[in-house]
Structures are given as structure tokens and as C-alpha cells.
N, CA, C and O atoms as a GROMACS GRO file, in nm:
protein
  576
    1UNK      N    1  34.058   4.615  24.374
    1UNK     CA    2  34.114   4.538  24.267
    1UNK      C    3  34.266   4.550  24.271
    1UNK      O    4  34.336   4.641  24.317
    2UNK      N    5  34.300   4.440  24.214
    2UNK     CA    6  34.485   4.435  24.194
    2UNK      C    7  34.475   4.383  24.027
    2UNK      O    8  34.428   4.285  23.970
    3UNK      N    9  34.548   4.508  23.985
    3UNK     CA   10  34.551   4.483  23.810
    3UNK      C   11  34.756   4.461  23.832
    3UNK      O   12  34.849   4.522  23.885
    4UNK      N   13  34.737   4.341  23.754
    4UNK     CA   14  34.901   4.313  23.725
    4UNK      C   15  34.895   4.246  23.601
    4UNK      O   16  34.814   4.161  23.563
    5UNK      N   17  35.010   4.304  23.532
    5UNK     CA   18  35.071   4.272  23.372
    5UNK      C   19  35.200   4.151  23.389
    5UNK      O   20  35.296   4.120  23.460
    6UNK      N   21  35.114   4.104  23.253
    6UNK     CA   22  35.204   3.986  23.248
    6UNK      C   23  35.359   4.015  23.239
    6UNK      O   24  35.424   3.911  23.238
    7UNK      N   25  35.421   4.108  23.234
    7UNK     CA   26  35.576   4.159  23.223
    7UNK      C   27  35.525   4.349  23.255
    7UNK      O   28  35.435   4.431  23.240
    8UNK      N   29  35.666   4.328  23.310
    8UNK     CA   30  35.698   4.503  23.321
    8UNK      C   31  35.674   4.544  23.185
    8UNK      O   32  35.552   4.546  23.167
    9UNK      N   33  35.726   4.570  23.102
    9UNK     CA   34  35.683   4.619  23.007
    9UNK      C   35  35.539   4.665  23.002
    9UNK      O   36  35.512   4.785  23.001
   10UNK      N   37  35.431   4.552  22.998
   10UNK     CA   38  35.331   4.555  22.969
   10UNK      C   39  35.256   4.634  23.121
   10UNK      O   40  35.158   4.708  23.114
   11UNK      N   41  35.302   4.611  23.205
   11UNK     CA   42  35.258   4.680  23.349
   11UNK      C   43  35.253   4.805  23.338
   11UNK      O   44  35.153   4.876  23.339
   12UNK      N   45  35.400   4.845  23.322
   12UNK     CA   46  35.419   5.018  23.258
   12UNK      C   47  35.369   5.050  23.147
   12UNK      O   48  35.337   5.168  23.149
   13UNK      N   49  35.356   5.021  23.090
   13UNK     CA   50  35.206   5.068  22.943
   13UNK      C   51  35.096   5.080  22.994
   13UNK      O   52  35.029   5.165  22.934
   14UNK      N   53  35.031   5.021  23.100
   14UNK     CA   54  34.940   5.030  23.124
   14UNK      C   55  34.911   5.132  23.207
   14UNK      O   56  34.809   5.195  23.177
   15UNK      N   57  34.993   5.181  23.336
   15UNK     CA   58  34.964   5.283  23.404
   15UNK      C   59  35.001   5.392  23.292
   15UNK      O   60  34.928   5.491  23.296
   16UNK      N   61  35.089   5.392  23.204
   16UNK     CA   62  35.161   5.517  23.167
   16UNK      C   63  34.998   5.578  23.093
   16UNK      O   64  34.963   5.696  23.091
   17UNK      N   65  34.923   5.467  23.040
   17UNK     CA   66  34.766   5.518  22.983
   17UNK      C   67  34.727   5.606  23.073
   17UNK      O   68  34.665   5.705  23.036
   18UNK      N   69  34.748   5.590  23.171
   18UNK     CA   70  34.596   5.615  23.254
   18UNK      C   71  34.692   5.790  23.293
   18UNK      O   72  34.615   5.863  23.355
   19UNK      N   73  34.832   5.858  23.270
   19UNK     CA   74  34.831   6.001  23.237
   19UNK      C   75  34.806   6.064  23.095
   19UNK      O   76  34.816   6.186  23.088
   20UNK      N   77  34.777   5.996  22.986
   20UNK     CA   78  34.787   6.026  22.881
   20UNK      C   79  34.635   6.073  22.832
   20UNK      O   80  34.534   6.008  22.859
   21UNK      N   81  34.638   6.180  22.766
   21UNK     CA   82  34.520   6.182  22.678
   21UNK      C   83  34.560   6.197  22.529
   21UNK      O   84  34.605   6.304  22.488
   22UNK      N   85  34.544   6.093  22.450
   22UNK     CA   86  34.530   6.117  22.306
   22UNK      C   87  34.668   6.213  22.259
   22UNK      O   88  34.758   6.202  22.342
   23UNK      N   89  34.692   6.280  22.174
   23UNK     CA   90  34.856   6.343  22.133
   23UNK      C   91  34.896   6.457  22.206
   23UNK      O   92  35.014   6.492  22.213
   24UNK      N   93  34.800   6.520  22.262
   24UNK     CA   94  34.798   6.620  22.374
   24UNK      C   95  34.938   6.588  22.498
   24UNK      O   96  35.007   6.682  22.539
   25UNK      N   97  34.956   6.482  22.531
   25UNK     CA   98  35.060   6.415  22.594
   25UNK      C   99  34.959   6.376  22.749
   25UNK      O  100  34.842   6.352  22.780
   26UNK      N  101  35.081   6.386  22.808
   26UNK     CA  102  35.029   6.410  23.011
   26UNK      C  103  34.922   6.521  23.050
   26UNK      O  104  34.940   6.636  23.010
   27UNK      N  105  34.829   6.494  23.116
   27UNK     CA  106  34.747   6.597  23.192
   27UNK      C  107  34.766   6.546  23.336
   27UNK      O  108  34.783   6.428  23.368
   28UNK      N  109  34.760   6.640  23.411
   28UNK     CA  110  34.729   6.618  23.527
   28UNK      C  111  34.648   6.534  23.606
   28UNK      O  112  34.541   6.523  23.547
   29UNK      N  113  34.646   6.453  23.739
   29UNK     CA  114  34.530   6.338  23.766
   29UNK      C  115  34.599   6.349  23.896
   29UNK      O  116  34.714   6.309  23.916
   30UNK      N  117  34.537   6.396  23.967
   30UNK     CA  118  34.559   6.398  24.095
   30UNK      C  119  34.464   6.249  24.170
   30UNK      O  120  34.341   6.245  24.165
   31UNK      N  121  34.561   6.120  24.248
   31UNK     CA  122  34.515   6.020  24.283
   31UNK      C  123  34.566   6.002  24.385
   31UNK      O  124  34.616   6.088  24.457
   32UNK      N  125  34.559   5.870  24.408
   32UNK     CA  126  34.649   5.765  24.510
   32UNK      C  127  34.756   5.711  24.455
   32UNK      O  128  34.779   5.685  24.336
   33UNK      N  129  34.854   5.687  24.599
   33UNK     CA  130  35.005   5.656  24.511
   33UNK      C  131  34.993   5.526  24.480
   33UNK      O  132  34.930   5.444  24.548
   34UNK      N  133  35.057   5.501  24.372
   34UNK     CA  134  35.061   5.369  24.282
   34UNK      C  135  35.212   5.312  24.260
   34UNK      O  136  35.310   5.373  24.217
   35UNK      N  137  35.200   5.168  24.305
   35UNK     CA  138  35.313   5.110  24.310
   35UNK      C  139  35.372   5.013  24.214
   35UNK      O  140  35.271   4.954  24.178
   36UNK      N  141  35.438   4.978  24.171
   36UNK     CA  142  35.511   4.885  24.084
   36UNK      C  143  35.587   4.796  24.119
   36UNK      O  144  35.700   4.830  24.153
   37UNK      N  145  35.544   4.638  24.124
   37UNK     CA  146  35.635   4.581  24.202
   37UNK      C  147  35.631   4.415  24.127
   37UNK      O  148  35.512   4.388  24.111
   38UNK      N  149  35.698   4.326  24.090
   38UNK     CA  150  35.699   4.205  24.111
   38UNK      C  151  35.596   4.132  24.189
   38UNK      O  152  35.573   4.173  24.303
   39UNK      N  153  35.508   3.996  24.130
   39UNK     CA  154  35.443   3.928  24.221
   39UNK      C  155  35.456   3.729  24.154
   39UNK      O  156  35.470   3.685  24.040
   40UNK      N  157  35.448   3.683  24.242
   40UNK     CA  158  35.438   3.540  24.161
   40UNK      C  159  35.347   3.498  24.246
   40UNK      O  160  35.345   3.550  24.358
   41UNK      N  161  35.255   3.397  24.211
   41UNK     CA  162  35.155   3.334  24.232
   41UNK      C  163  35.053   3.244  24.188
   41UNK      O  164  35.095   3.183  24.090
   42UNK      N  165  34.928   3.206  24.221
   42UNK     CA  166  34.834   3.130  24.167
   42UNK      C  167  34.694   3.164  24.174
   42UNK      O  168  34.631   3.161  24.280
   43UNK      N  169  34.648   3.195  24.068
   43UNK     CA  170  34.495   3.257  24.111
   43UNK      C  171  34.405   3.157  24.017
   43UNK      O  172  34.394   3.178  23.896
   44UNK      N  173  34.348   3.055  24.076
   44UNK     CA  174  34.234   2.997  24.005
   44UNK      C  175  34.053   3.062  23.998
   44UNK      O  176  34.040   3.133  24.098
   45UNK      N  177  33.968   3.061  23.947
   45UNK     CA  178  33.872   3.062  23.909
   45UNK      C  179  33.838   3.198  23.893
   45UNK      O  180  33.746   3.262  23.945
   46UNK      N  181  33.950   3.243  23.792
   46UNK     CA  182  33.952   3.346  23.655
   46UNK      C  183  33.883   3.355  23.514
   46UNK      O  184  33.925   3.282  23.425
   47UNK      N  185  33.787   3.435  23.491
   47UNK     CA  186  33.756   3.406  23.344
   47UNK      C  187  33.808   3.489  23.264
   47UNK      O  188  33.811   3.611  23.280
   48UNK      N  189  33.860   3.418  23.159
   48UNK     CA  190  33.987   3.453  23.026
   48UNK      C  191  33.901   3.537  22.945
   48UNK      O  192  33.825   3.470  22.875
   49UNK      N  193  33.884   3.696  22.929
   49UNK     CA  194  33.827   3.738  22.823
   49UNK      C  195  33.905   3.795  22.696
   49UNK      O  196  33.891   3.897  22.628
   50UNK      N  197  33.999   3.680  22.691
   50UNK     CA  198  34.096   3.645  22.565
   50UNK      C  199  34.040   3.552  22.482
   50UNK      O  200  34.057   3.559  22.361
   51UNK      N  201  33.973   3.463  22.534
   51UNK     CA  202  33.891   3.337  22.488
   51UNK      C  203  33.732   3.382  22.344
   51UNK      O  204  33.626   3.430  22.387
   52UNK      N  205  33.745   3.363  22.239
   52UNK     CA  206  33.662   3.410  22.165
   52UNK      C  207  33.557   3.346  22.201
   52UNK      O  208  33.448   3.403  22.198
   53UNK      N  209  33.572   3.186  22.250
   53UNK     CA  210  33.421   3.189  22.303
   53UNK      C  211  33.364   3.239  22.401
   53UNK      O  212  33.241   3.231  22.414
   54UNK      N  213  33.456   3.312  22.503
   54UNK     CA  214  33.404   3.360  22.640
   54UNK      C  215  33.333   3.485  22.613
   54UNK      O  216  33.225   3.522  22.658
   55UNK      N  217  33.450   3.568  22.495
   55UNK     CA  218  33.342   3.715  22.453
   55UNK      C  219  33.211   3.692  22.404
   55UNK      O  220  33.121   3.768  22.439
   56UNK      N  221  33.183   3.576  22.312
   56UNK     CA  222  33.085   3.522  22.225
   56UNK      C  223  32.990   3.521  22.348
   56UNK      O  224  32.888   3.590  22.343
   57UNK      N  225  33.020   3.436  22.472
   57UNK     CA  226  32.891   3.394  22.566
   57UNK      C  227  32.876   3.545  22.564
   57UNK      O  228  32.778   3.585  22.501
   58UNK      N  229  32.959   3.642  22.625
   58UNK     CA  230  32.950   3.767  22.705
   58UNK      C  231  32.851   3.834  22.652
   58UNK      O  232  32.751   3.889  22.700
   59UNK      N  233  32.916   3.816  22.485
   59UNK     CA  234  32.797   3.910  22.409
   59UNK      C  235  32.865   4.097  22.393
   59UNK      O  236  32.821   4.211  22.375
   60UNK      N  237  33.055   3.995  22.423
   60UNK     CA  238  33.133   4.127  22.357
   60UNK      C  239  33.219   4.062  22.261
   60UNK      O  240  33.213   3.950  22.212
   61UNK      N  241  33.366   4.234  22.232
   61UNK     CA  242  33.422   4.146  22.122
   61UNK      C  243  33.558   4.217  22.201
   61UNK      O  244  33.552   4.290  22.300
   62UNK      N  245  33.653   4.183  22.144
   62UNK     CA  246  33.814   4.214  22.129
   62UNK      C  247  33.839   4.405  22.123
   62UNK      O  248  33.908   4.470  22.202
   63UNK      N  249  33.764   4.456  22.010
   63UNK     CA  250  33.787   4.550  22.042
   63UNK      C  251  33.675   4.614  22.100
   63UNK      O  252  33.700   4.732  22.122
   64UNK      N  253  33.572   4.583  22.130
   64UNK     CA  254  33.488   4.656  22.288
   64UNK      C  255  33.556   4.640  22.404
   64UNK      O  256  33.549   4.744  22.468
   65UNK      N  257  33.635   4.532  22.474
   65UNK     CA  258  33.741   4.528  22.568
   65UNK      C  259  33.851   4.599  22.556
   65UNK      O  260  33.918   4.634  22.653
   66UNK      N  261  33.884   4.630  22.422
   66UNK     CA  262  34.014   4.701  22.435
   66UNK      C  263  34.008   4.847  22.399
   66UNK      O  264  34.107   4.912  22.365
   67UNK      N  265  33.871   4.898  22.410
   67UNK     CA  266  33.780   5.018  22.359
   67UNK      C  267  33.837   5.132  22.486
   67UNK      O  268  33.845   5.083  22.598
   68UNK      N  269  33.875   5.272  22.470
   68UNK     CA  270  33.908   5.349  22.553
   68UNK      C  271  33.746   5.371  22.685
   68UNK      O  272  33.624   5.358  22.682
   69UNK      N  273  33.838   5.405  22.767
   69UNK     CA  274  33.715   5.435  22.927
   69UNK      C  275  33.754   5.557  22.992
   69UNK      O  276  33.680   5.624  23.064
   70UNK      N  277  33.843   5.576  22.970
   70UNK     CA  278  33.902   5.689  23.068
   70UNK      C  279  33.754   5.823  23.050
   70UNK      O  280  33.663   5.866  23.120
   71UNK      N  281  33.798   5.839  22.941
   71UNK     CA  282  33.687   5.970  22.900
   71UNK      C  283  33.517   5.912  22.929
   71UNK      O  284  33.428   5.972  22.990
   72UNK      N  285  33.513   5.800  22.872
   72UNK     CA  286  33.382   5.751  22.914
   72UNK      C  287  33.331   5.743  23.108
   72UNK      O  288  33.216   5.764  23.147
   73UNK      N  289  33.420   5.717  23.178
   73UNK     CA  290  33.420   5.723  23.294
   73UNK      C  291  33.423   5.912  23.354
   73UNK      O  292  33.368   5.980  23.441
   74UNK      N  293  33.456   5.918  23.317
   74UNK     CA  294  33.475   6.040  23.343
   74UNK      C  295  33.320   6.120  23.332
   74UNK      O  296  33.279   6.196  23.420
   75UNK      N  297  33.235   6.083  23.193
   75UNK     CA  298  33.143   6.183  23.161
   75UNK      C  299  33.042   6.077  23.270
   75UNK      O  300  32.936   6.110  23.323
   76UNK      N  301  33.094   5.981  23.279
   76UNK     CA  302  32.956   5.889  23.370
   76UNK      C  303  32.975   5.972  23.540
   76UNK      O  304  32.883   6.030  23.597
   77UNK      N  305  33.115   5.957  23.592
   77UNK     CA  306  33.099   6.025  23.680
   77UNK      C  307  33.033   6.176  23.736
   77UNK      O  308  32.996   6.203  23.850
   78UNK      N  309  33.030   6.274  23.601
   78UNK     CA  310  33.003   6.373  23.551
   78UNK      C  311  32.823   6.356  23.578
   78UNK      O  312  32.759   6.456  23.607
   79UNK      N  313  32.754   6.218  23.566
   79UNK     CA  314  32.608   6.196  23.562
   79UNK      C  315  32.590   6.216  23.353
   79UNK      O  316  32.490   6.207  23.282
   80UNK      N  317  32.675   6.233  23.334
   80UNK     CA  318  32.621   6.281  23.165
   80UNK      C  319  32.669   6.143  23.058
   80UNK      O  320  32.689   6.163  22.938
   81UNK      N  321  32.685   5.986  23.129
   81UNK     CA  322  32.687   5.883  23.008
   81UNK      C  323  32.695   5.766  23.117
   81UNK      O  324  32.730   5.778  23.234
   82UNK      N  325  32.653   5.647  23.048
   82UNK     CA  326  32.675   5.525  23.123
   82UNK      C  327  32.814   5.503  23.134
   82UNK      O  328  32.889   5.570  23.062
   83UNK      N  329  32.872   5.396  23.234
   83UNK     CA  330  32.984   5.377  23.285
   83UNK      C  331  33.023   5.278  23.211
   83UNK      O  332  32.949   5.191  23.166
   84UNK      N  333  33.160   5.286  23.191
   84UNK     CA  334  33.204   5.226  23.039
   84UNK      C  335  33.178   5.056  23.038
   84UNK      O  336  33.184   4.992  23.143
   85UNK      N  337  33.150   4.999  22.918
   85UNK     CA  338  33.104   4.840  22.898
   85UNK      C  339  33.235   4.750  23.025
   85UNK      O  340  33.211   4.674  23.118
   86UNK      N  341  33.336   4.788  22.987
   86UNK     CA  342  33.448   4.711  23.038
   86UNK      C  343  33.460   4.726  23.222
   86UNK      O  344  33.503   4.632  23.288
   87UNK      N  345  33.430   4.811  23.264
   87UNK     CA  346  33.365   4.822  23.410
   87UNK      C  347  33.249   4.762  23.482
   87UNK      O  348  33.242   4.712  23.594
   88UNK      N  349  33.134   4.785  23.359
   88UNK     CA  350  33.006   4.733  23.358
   88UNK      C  351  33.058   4.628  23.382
   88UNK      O  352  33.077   4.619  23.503
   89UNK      N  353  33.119   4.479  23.287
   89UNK     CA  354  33.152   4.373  23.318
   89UNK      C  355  33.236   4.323  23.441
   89UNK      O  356  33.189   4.239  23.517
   90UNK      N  357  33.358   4.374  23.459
   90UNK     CA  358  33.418   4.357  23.568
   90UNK      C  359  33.325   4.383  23.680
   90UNK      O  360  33.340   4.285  23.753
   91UNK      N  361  33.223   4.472  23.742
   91UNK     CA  362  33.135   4.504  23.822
   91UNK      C  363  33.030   4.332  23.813
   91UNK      O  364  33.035   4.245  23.900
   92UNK      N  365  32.960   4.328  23.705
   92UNK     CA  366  32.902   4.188  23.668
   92UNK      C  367  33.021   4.040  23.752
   92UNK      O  368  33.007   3.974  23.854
   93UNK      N  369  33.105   4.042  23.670
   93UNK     CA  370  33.189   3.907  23.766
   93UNK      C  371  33.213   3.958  23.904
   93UNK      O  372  33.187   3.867  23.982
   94UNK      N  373  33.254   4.075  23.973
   94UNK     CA  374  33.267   4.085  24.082
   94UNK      C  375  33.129   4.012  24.193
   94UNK      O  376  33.134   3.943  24.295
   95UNK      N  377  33.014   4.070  24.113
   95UNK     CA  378  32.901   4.064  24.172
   95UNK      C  379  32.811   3.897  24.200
   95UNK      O  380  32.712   3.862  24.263
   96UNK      N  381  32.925   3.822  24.102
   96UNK     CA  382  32.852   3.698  24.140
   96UNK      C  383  32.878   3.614  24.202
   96UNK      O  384  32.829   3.501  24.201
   97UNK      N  385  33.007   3.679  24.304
   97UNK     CA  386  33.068   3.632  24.403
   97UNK      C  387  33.150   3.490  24.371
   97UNK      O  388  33.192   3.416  24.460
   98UNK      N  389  33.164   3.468  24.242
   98UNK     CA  390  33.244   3.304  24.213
   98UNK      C  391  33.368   3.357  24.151
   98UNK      O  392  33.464   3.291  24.189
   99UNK      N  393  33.398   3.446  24.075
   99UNK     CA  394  33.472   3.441  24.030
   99UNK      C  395  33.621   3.535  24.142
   99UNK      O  396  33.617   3.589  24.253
  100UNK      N  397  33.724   3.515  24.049
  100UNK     CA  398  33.880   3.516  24.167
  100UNK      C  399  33.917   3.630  24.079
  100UNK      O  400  33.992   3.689  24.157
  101UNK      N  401  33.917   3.703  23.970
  101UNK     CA  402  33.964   3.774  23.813
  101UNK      C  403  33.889   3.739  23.711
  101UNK      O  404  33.803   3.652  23.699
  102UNK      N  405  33.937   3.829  23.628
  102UNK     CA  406  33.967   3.876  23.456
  102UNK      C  407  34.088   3.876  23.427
  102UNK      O  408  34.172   3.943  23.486
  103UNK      N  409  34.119   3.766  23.291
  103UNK     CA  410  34.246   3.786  23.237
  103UNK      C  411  34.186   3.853  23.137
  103UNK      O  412  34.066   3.869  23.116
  104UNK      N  413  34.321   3.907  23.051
  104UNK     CA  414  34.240   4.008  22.943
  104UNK      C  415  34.342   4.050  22.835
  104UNK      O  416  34.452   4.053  22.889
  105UNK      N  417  34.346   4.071  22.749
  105UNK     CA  418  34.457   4.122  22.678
  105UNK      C  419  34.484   4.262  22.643
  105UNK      O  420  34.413   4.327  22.566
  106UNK      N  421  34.594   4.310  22.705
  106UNK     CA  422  34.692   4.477  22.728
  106UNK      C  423  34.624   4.558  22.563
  106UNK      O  424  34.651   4.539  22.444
  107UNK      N  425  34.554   4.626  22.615
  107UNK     CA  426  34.542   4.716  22.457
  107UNK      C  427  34.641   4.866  22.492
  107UNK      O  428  34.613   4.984  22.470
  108UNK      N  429  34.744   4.814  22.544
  108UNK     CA  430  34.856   4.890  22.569
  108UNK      C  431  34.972   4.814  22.527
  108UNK      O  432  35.030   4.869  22.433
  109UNK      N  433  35.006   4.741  22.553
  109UNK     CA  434  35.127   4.668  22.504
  109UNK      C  435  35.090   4.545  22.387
  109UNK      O  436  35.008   4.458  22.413
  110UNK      N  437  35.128   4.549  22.319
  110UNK     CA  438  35.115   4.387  22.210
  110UNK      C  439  35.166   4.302  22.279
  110UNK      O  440  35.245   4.340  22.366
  111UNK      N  441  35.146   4.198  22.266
  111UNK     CA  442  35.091   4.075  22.254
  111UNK      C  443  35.114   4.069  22.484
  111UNK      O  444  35.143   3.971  22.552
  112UNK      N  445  35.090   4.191  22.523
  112UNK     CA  446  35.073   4.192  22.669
  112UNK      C  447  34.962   4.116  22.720
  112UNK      O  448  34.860   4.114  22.651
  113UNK      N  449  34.962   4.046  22.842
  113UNK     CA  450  34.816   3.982  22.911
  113UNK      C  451  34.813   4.060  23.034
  113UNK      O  452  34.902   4.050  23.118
  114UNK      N  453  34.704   4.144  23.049
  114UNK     CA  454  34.663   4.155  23.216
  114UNK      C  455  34.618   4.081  23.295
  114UNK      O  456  34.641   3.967  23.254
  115UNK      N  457  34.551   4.077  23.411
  115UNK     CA  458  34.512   3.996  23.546
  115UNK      C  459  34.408   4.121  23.627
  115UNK      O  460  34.452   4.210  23.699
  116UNK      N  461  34.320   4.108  23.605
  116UNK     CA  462  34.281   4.202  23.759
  116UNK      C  463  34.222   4.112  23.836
  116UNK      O  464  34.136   4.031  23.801
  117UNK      N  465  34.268   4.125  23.940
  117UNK     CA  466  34.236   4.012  24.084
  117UNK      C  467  34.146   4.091  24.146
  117UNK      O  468  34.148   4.214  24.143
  118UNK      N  469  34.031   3.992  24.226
  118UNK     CA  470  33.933   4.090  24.321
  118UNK      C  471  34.046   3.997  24.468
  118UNK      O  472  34.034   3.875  24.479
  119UNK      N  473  34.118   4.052  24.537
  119UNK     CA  474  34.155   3.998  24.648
  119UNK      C  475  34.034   3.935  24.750
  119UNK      O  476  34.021   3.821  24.795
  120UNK      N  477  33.978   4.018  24.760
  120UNK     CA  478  33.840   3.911  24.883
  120UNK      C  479  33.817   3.800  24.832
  120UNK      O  480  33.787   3.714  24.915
  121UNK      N  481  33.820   3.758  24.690
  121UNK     CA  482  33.780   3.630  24.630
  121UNK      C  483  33.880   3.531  24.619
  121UNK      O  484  33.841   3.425  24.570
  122UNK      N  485  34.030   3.540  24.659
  122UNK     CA  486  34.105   3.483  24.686
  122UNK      C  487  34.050   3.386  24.723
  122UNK      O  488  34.006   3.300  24.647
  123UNK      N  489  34.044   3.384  24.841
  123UNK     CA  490  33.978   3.260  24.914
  123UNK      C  491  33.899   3.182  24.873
  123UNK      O  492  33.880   3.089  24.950
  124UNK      N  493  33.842   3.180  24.778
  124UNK     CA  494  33.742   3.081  24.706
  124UNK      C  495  33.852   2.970  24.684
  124UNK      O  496  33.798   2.874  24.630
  125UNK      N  497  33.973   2.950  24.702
  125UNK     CA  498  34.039   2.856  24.630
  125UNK      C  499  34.181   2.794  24.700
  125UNK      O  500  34.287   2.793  24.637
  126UNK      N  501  34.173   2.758  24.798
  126UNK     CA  502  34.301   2.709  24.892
  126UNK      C  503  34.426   2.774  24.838
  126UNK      O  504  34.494   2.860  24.895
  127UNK      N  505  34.452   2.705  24.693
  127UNK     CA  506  34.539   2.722  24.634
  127UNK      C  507  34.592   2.884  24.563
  127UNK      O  508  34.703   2.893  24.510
  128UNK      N  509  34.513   2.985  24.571
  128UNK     CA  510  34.524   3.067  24.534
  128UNK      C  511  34.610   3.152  24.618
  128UNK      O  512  34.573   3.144  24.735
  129UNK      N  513  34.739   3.253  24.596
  129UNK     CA  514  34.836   3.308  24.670
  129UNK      C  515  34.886   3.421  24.547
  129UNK      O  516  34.914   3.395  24.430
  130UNK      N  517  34.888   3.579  24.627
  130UNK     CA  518  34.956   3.656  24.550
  130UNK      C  519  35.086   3.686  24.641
  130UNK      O  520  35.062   3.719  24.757
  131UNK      N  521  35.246   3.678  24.592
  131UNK     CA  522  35.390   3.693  24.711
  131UNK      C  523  35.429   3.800  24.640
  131UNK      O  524  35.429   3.776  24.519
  132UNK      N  525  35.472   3.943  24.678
  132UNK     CA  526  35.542   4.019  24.613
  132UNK      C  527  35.675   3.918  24.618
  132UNK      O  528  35.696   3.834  24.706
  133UNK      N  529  35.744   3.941  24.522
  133UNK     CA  530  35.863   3.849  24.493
  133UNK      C  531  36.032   3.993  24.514
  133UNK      O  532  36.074   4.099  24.468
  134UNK      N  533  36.049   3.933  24.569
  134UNK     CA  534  36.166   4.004  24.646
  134UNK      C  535  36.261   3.882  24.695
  134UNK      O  536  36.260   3.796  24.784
  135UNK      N  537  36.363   3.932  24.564
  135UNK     CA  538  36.468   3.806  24.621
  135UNK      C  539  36.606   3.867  24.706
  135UNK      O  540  36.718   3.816  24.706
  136UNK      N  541  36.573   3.968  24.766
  136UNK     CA  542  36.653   3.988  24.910
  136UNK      C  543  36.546   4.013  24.993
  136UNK      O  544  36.544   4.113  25.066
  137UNK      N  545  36.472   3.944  24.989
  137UNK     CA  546  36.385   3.927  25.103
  137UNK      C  547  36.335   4.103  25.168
  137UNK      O  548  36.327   4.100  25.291
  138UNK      N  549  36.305   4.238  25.111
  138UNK     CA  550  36.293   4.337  25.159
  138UNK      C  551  36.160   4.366  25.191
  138UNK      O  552  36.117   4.433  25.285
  139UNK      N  553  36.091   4.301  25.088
  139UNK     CA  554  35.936   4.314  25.135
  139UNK      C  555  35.903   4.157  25.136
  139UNK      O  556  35.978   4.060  25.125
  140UNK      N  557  35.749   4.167  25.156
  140UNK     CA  558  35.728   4.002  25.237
  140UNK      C  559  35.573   4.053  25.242
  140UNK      O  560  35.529   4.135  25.322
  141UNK      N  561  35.504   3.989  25.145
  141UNK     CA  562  35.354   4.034  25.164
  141UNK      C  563  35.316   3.959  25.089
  141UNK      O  564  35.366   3.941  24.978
  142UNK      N  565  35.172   3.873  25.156
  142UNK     CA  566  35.148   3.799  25.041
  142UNK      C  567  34.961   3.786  25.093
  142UNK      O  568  34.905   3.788  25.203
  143UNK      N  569  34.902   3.770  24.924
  143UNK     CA  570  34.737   3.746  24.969
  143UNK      C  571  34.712   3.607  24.934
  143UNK      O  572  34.766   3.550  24.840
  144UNK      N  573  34.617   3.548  25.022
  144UNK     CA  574  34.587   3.592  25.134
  144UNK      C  575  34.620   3.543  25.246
  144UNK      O  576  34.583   3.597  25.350
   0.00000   0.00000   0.00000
């Protein structure tokens, strides 16, 4: 997956979640390195789960999407709880091979929009292109 925020702002809220636990501050999370970068592009055949009728079909709501996972993922990996609703779904659109993303709205930043792109599904759509945007030309990468 490629998760990108509609503005920096909202980009950096979002990773800054994923060291945080609750008022405790930073814990430790030993991962993969994670980058921050500019992208412009076009990704068609996305479903908006901003859309009240789209949660309505789904058979979620606003705040079940914007409901914490970290800890829930965690006890699933553990074998001791199911894997959080908002995974469950993203796993569901991945799996039906039509869809390109999830737009979604930042329960990190106000009035922020995310994007998570499945890149292999790019291709469903001529028109679809992710360019890191680099206007001295330093990087140069683009899907697909």
C-alpha cells in the first residue's frame, strides 16, 4: 500500500500516530524506514469512504473508520482479537481486484483527506499515474 495525505500537514499527523500511544507520549516501534515526500497524480476507480452513502452500503460509520487499530492490531497479531474493522475492509476492496484505493477522512488532522493506493491496481486505468513531484528534478519516480 501507498497511504498519502491530502497536505503535509495532514501526512505528518498521520505517521506521527502511528509513535504515539495515548498521553504516555512516544514508545518505541522498531520498523521500516518511512519516507515523506510530495506526489501529484491521478488515481481513478477509488471508493470514497467519506461518502455517507458508501458507509451506509458498507454497513459502517464515520467513527468506526476513524476508530483507533494500532492496539487492536497488535492483540490480533498476538492471536488474542480479530484484526481491526478498518483493515478488515481495506483487505475486502483489495481482494476484489477492481478497485485502485480508499479515500478516507484523517482522524488525525481536521478537515485532512487520506488516499491509500494498492499500486498493482494502478493499471486498471490508463489514466492512472503516481510522479513524486520534485521541481529540481532530484528524484524521478513514477507508478506505474
Amino acid at each position: 500500500m501507498l497511504y498519502l495525505g491530502s497536505d503535509g500537514v495532514t501526512a505528518l499527523a498521520e505517521v506521527q500516530a502511528l509513535f504515539q500511544t495515548g498521553a504516555t507520549g512516544i514508545h518505541q516501534v522498531i520498523h521500516d524506514p518511512m519516507v515523506v515526500f510530495s506526489v501529484v497524480g491521478i488515481v481513478a476507480d477509488v471508493v470514497d469512504l467519506r461518502d455517507e452513502d458508501v458507509q451506509n452500503d458498507l454497513g459502517t460509520t464515520e467513527q468506526e473508520l476513524a476508530g483507533p487499530w494500532v492496539r487492536a492490531q497488535a492483540r490480533h497479531v498476538k492471536g488474542k482479537g480479530p484484526l481491526p474493522v478498518t483493515q478488515v475492509l481495506g483487505q475486502a476492496a483489495y481482494d476484489t481486484t477492481l478497485i485502485a484505493g480508499l479515500v478516507y477522512a484523517s482522524a488525525r488532522a481536521d478537515g485532512g483527506t487520506n488516499l491509500v493506493v494498492f499500486p498493482d491496481r494502478l493499471s486498471l486505468n490508463s489514466a492512472n499515474r503516481i510522479e513524486v513531484h520534485s521541481s529540481k528534478n532530484l528524484l524521478s519516480q513514477r507508478l506505474p
